[in-house]
mmCIF file as gemmi writes it, N, C-alpha and C atoms, coordinates in Angstrom:
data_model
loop_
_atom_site.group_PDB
_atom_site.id
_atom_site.type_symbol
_atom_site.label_atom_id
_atom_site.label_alt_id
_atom_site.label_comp_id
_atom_site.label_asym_id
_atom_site.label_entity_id
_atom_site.label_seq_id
_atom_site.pdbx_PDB_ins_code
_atom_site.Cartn_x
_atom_site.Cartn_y
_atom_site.Cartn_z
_atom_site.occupancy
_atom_site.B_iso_or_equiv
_atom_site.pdbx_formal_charge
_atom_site.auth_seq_id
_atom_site.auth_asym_id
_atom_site.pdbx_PDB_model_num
ATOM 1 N N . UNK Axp A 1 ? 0.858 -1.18 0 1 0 ? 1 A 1
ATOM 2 C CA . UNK Axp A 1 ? 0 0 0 1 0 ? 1 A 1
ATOM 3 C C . UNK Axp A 1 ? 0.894 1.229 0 1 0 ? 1 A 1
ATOM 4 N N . UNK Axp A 2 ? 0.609 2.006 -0.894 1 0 ? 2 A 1
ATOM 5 C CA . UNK Axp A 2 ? 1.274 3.465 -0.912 1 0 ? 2 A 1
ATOM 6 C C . UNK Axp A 2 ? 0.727 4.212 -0.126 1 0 ? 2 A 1
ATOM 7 N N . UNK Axp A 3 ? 1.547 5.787 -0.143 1 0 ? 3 A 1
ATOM 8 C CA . UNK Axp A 3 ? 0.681 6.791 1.384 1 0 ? 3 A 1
ATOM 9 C C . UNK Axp A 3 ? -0.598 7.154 0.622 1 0 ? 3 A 1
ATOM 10 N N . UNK Axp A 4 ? -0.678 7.49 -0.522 1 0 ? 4 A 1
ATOM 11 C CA . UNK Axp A 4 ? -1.557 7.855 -0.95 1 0 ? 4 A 1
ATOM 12 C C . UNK Axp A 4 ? -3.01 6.806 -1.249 1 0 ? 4 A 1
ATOM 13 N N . UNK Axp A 5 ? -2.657 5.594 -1.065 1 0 ? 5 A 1
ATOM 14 C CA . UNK Axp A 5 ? -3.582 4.788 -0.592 1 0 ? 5 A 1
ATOM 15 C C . UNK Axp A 5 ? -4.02 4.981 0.953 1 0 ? 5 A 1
ATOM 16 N N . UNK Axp A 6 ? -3.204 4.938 1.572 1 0 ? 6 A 1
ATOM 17 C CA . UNK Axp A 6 ? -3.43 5.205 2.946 1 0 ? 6 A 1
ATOM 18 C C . UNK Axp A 6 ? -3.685 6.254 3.51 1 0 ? 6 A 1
ATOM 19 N N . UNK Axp A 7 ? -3.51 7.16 2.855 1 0 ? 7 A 1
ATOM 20 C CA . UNK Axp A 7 ? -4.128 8.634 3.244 1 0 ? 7 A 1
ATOM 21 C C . UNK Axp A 7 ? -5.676 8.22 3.146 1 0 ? 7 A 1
ATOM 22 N N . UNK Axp A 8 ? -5.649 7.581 1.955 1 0 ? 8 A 1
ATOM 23 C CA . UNK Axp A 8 ? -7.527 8.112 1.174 1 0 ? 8 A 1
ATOM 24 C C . UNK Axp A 8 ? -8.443 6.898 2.399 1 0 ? 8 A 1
ATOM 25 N N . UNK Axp A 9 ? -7.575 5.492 2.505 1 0 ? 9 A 1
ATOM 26 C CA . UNK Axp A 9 ? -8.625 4.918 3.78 1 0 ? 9 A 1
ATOM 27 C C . UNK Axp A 9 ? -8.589 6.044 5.01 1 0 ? 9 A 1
ATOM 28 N N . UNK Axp A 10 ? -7.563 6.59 5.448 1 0 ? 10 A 1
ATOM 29 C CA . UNK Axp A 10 ? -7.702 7.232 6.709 1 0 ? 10 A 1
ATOM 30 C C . UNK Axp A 10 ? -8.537 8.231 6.847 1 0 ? 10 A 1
ATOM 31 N N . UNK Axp A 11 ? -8.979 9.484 5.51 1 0 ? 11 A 1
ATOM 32 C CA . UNK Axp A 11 ? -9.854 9.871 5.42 1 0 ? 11 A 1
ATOM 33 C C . UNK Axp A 11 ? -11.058 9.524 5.281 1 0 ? 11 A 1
ATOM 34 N N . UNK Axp A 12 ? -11.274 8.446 4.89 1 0 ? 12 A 1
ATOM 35 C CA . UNK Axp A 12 ? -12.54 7.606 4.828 1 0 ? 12 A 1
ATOM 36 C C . UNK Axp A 12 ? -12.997 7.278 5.862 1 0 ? 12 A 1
ATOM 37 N N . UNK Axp A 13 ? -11.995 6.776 6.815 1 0 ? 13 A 1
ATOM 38 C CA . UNK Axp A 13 ? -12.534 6.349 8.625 1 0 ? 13 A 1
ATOM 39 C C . UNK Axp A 13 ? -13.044 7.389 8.953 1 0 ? 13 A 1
ATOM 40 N N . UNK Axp A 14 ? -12.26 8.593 8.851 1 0 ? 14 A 1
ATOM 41 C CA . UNK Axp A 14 ? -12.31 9.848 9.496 1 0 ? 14 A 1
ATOM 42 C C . UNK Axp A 14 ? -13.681 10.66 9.018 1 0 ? 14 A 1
ATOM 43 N N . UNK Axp A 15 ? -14.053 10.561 7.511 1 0 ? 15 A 1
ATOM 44 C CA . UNK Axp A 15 ? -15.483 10.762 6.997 1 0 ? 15 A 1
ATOM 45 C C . UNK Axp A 15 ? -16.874 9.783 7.887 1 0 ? 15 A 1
ATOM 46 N N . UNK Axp A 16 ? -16.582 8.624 7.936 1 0 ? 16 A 1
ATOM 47 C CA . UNK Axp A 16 ? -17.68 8.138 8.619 1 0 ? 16 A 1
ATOM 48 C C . UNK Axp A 16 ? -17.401 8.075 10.091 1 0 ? 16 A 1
ATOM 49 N N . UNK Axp A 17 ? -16.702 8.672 10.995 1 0 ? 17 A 1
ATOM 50 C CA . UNK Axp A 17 ? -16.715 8.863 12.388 1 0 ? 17 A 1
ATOM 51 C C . UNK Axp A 17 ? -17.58 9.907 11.983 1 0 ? 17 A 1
ATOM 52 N N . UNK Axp A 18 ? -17.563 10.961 11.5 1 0 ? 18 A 1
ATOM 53 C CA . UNK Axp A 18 ? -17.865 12.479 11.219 1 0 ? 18 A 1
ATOM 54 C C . UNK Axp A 18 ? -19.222 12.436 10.842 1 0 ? 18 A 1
ATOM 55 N N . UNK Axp A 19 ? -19.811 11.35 10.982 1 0 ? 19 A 1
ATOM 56 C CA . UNK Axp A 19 ? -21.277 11.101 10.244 1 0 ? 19 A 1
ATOM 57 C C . UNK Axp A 19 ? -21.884 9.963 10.696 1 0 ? 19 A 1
ATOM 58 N N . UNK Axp A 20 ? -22.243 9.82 12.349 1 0 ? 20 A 1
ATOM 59 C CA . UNK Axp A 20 ? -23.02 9.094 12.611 1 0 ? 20 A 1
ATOM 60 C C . UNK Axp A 20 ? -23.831 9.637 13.423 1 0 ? 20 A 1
ATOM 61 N N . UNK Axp A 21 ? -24.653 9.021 13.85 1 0 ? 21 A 1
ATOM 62 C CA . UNK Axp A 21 ? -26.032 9.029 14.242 1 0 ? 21 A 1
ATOM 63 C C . UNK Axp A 21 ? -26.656 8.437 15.945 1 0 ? 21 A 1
ATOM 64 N N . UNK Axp A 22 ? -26.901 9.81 16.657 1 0 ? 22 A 1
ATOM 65 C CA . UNK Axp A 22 ? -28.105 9.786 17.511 1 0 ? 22 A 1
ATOM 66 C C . UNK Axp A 22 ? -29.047 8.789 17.223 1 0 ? 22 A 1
ATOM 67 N N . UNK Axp A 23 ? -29.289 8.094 17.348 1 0 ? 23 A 1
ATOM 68 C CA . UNK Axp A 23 ? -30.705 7.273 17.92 1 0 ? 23 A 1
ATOM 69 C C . UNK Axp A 23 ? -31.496 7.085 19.014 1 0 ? 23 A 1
ATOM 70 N N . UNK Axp A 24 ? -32.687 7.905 18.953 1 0 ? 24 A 1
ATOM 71 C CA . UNK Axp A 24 ? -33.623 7.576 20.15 1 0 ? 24 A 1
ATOM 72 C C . UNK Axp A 24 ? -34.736 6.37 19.674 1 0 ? 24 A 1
ATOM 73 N N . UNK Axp A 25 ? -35.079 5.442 20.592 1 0 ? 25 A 1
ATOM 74 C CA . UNK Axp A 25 ? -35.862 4.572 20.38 1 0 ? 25 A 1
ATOM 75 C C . UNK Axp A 25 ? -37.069 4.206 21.322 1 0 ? 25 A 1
ATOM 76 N N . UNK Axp A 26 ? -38.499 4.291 20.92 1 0 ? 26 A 1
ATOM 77 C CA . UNK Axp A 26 ? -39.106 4.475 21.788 1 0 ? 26 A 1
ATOM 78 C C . UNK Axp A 26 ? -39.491 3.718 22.814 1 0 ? 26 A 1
ATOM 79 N N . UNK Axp A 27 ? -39.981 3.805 23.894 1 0 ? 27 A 1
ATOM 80 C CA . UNK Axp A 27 ? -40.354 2.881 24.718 1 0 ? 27 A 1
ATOM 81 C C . UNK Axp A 27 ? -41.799 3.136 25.386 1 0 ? 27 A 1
ATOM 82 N N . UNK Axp A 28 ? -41.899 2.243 26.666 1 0 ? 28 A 1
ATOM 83 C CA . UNK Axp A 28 ? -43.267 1.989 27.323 1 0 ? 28 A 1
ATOM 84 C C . UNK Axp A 28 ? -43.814 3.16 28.34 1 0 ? 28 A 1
ATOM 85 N N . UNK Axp A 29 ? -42.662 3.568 28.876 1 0 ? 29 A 1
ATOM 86 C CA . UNK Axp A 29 ? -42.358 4.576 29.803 1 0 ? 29 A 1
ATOM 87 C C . UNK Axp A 29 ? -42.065 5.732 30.415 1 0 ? 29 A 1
ATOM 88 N N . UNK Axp A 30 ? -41.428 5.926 29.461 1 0 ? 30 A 1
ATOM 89 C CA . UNK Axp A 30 ? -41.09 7.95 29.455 1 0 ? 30 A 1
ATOM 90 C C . UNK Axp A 30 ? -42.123 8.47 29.032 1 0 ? 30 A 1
ATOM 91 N N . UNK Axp A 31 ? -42.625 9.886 29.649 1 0 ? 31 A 1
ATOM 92 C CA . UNK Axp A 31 ? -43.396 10.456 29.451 1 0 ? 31 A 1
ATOM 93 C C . UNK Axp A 31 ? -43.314 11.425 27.86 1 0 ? 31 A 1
ATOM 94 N N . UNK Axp A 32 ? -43.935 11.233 26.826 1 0 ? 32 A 1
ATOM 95 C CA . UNK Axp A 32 ? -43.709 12.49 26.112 1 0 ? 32 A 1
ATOM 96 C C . UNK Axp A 32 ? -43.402 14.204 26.65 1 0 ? 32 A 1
ATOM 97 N N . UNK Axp A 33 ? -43.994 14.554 27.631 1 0 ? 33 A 1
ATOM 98 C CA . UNK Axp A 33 ? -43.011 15.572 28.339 1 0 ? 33 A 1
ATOM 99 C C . UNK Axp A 33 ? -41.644 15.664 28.279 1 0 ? 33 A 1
ATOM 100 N N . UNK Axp A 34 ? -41.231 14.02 29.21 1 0 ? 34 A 1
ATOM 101 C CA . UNK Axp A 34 ? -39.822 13.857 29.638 1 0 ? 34 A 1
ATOM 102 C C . UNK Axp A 34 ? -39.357 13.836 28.191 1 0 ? 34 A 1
ATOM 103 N N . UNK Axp A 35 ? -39.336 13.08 27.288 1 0 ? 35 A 1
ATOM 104 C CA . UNK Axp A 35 ? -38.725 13.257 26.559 1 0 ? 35 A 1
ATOM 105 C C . UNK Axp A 35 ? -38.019 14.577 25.257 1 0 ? 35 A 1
ATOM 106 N N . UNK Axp A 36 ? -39.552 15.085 25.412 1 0 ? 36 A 1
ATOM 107 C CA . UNK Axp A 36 ? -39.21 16.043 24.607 1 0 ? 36 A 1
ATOM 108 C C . UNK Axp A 36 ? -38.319 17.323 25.443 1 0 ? 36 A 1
ATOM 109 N N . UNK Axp A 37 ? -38.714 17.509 27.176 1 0 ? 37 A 1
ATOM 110 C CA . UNK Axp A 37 ? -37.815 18.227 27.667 1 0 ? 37 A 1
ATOM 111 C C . UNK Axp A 37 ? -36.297 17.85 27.706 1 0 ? 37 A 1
ATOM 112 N N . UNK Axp A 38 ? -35.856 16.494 27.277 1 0 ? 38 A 1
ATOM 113 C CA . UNK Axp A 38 ? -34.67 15.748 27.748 1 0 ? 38 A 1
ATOM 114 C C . UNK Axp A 38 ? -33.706 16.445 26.336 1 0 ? 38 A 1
ATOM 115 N N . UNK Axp A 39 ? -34.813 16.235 25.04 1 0 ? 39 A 1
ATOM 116 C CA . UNK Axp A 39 ? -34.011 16.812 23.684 1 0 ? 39 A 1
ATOM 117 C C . UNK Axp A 39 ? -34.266 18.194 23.395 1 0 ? 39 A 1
ATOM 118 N N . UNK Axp A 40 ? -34.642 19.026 24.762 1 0 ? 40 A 1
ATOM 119 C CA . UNK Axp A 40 ? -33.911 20.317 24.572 1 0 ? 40 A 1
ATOM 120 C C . UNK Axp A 40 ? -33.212 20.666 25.539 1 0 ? 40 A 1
ATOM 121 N N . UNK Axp A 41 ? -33.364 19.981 26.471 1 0 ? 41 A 1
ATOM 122 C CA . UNK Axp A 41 ? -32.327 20.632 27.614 1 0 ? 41 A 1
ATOM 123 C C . UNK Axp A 41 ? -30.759 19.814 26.844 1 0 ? 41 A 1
ATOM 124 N N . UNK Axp A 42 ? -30.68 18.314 26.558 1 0 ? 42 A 1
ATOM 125 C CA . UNK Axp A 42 ? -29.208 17.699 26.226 1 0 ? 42 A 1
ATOM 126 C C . UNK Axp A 42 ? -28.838 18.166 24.405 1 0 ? 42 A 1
ATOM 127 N N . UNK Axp A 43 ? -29.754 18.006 23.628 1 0 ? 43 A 1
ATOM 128 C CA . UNK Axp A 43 ? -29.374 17.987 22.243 1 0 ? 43 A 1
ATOM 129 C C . UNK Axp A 43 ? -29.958 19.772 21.494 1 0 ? 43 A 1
ATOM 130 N N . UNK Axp A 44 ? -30.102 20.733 22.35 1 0 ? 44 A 1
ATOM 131 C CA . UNK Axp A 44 ? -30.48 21.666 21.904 1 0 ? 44 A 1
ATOM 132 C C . UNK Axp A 44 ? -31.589 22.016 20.967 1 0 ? 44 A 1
ATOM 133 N N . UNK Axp A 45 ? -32.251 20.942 20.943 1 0 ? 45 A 1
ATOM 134 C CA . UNK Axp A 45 ? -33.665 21.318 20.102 1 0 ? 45 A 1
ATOM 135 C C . UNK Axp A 45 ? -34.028 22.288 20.381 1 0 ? 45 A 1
ATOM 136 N N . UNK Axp A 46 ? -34.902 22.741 19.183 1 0 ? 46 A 1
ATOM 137 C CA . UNK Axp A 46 ? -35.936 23.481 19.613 1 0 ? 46 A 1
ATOM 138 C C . UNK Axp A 46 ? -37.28 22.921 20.39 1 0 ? 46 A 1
ATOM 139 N N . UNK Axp A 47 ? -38.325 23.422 20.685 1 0 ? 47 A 1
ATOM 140 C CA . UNK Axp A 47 ? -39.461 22.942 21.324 1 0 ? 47 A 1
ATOM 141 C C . UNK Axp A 47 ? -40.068 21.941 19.885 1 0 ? 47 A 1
ATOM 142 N N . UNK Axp A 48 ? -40.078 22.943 19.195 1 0 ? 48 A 1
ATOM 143 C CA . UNK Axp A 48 ? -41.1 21.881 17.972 1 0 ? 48 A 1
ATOM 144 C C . UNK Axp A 48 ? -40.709 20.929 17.12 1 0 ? 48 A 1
ATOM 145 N N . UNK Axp A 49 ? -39.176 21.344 16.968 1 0 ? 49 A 1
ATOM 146 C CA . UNK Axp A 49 ? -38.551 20.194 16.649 1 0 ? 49 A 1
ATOM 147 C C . UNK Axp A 49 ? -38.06 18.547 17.816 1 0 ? 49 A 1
ATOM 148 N N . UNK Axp A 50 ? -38.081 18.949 19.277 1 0 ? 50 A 1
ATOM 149 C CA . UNK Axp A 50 ? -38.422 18.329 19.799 1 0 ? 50 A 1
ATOM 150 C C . UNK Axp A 50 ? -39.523 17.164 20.21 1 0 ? 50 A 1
ATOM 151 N N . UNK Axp A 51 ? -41.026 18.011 19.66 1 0 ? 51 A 1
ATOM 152 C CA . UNK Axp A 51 ? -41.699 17.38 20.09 1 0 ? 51 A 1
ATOM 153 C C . UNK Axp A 51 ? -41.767 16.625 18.404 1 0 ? 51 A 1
ATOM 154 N N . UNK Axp A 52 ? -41.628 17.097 17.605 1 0 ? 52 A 1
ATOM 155 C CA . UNK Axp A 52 ? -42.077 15.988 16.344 1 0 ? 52 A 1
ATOM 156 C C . UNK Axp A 52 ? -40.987 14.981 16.289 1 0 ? 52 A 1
ATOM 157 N N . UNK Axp A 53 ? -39.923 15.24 17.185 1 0 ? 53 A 1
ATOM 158 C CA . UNK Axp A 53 ? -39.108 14.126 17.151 1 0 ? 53 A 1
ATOM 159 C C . UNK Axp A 53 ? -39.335 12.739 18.106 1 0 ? 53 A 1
ATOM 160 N N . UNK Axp A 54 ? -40.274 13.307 19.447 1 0 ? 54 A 1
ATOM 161 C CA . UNK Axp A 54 ? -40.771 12.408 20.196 1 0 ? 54 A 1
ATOM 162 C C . UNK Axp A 54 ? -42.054 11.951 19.385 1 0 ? 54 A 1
ATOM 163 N N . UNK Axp A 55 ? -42.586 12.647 18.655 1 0 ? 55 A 1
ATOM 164 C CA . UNK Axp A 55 ? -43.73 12.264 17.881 1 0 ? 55 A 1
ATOM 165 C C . UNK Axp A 55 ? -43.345 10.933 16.66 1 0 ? 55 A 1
ATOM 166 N N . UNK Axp A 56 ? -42.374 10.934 15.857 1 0 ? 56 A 1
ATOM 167 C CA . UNK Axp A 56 ? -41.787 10.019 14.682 1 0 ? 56 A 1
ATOM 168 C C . UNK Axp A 56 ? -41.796 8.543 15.492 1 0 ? 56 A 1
ATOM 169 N N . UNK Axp A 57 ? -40.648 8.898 16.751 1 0 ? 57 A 1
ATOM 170 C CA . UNK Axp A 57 ? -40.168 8.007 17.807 1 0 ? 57 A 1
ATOM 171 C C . UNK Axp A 57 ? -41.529 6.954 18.23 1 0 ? 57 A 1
ATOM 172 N N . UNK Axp A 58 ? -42.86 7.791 18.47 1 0 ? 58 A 1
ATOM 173 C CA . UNK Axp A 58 ? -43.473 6.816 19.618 1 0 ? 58 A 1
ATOM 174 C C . UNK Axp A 58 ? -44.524 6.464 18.166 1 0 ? 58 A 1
ATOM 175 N N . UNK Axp A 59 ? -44.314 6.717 16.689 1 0 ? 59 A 1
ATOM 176 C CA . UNK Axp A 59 ? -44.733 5.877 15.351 1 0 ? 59 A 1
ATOM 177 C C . UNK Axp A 59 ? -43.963 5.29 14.633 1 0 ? 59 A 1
ATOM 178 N N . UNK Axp A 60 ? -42.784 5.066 14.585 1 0 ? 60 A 1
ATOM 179 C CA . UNK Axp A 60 ? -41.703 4.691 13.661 1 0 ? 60 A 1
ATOM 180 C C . UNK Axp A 60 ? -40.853 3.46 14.737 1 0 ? 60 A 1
ATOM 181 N N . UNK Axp A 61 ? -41.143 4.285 16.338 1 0 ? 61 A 1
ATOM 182 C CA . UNK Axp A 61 ? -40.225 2.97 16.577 1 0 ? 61 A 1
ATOM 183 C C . UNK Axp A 61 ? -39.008 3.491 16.855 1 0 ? 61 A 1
ATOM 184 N N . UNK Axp A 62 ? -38.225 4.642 16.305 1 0 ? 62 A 1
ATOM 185 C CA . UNK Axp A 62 ? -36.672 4.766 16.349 1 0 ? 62 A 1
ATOM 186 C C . UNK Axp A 62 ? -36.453 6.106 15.463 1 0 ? 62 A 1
ATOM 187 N N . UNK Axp A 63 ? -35.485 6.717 16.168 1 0 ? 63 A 1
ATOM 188 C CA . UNK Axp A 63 ? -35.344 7.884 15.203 1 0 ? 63 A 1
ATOM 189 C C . UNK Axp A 63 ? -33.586 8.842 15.481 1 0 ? 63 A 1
ATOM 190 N N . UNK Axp A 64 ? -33.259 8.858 14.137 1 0 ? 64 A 1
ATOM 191 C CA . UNK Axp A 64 ? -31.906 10.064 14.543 1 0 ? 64 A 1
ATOM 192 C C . UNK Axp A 64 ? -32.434 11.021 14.777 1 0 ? 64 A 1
ATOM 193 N N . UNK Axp A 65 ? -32.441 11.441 16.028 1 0 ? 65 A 1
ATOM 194 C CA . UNK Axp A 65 ? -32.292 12.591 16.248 1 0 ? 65 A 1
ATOM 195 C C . UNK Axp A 65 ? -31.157 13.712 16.313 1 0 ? 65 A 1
ATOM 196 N N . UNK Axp A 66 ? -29.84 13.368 16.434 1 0 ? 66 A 1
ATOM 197 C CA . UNK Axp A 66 ? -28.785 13.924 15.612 1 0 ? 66 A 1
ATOM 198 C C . UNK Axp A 66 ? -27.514 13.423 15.39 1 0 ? 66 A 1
ATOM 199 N N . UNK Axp A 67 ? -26.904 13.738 14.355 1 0 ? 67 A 1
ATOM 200 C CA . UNK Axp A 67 ? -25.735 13.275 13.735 1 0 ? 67 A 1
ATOM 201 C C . UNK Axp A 67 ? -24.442 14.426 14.105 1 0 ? 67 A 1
ATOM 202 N N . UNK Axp A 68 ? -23.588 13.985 13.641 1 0 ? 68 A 1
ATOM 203 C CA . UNK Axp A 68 ? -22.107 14.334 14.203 1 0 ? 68 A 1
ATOM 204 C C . UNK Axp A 68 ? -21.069 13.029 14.203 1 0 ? 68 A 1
ATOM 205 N N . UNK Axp A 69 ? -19.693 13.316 14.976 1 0 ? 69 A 1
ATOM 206 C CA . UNK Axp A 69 ? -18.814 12.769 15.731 1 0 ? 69 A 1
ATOM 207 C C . UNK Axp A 69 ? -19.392 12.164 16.87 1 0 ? 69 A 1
ATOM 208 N N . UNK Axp A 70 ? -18.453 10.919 16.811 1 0 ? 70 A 1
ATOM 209 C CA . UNK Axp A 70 ? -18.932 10.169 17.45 1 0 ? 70 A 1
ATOM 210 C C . UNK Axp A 70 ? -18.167 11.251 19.025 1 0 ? 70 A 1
ATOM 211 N N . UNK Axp A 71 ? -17.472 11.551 19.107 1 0 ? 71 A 1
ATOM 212 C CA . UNK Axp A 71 ? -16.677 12.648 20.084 1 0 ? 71 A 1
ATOM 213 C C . UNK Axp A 71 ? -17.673 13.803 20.611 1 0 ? 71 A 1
ATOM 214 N N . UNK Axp A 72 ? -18.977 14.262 19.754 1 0 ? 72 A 1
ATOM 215 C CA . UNK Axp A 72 ? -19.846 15.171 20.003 1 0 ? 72 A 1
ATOM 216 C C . UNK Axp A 72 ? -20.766 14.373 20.633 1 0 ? 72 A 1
ATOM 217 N N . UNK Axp A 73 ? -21.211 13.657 19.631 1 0 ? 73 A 1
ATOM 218 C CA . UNK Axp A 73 ? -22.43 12.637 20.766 1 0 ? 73 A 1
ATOM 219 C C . UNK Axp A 73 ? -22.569 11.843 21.945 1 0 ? 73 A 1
ATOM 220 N N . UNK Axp A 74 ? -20.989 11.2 21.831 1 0 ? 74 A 1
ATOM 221 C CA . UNK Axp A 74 ? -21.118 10.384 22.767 1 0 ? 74 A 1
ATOM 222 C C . UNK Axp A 74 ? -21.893 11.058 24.562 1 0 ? 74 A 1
ATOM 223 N N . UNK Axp A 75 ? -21.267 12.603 24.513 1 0 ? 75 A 1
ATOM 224 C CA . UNK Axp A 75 ? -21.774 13.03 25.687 1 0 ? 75 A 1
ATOM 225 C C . UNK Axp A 75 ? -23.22 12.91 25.94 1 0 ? 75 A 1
ATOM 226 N N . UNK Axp A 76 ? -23.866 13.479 24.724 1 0 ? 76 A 1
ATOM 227 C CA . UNK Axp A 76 ? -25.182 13.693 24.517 1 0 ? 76 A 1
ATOM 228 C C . UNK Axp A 76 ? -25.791 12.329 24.58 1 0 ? 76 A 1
ATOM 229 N N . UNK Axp A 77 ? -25.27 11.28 24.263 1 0 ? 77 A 1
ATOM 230 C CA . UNK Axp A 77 ? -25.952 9.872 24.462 1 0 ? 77 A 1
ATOM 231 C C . UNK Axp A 77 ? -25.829 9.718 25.927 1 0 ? 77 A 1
ATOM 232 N N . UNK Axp A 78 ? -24.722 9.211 26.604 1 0 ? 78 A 1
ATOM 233 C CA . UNK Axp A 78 ? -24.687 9.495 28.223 1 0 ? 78 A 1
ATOM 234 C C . UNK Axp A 78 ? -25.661 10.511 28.832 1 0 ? 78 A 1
ATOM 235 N N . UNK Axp A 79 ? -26.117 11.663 28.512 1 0 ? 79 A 1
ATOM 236 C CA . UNK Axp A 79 ? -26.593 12.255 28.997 1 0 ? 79 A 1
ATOM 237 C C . UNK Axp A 79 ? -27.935 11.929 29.414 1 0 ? 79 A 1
ATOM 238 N N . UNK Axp A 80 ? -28.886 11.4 27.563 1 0 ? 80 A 1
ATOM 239 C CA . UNK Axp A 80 ? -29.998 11.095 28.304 1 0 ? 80 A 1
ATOM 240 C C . UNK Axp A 80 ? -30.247 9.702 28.281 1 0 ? 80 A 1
ATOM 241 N N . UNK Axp A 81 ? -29.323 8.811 28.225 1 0 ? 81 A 1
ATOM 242 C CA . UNK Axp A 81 ? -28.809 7.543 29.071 1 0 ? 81 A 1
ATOM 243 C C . UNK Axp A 81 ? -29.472 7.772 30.711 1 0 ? 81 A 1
ATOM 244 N N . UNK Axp A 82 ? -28.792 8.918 31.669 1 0 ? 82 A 1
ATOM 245 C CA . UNK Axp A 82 ? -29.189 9.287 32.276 1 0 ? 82 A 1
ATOM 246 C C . UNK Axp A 82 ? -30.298 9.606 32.955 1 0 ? 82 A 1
ATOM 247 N N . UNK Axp A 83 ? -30.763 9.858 31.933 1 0 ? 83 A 1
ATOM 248 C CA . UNK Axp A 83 ? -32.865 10.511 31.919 1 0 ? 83 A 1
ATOM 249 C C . UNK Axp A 83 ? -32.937 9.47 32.032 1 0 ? 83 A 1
ATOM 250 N N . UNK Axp A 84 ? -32.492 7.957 31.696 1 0 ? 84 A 1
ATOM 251 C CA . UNK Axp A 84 ? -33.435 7.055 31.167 1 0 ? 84 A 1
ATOM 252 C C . UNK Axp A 84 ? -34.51 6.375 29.908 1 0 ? 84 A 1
ATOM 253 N N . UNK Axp A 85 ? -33.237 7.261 28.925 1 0 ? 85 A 1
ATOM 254 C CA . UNK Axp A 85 ? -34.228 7.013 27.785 1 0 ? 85 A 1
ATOM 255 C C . UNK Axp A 85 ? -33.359 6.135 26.856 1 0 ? 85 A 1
ATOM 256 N N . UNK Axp A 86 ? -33.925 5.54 25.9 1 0 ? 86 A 1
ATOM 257 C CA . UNK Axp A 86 ? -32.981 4.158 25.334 1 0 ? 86 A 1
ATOM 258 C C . UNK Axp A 86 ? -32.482 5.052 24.072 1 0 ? 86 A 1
ATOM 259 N N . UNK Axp A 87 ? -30.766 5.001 23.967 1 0 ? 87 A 1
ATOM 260 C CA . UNK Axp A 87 ? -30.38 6.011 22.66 1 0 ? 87 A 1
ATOM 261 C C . UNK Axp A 87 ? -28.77 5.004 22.386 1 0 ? 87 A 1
ATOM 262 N N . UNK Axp A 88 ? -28.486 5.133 20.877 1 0 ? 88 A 1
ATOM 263 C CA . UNK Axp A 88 ? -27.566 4.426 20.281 1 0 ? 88 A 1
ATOM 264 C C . UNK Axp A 88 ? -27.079 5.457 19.451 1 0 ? 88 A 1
ATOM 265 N N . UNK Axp A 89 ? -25.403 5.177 19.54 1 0 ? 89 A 1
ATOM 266 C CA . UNK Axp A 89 ? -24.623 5.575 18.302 1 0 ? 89 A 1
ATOM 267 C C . UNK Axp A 89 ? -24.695 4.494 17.766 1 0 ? 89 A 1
ATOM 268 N N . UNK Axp A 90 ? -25.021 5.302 16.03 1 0 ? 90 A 1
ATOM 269 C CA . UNK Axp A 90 ? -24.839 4.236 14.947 1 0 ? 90 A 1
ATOM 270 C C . UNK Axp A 90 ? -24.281 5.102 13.567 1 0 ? 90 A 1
């Protein structure tokens, strides 16, 4: 392998760290309140984008709610880990 092969995988890792995905997934238990207050107090929503995001969630089953580094999210997953709400990097 040349550098210039190896440059272009390392940017490639480095492109898909840079582009994954929040997942909230819904459950039995959290209140639509809690939740939608949880994705503006941790992920900066807005209110209405909040609530249509708890809205997709408790019809779809699962939803990104935001993308980034895995280095940006991970906090934001811990966070409402915390709350108690079920969330995945993917």
């Amino acid at each position: 392998m040349n550098r210039e092969q190896f440059d272009g995988q390392t940017d490639e890792l480095t492109e898909k760290q840079d582009h994954l995905n929040l997942v909230l997934y819904n459950d039995d238990f959290n209140t639509f309140d809690h939740v939608i207050e949880s994705l503006i107090d941790v992920c900066h929503h807005t209110p209405e984008q909040a609530e249509q995001c708890a809205l997709i969630v408790h019809h779809k089953g699962r939803y990104e709610i935001k993308s980034g580094s895995y280095k940006r999210l991970l906090p934001m997953k811990n966070s409402l880990i915390d709350r108690e709400l079920t969330v995945s990097i993917e």
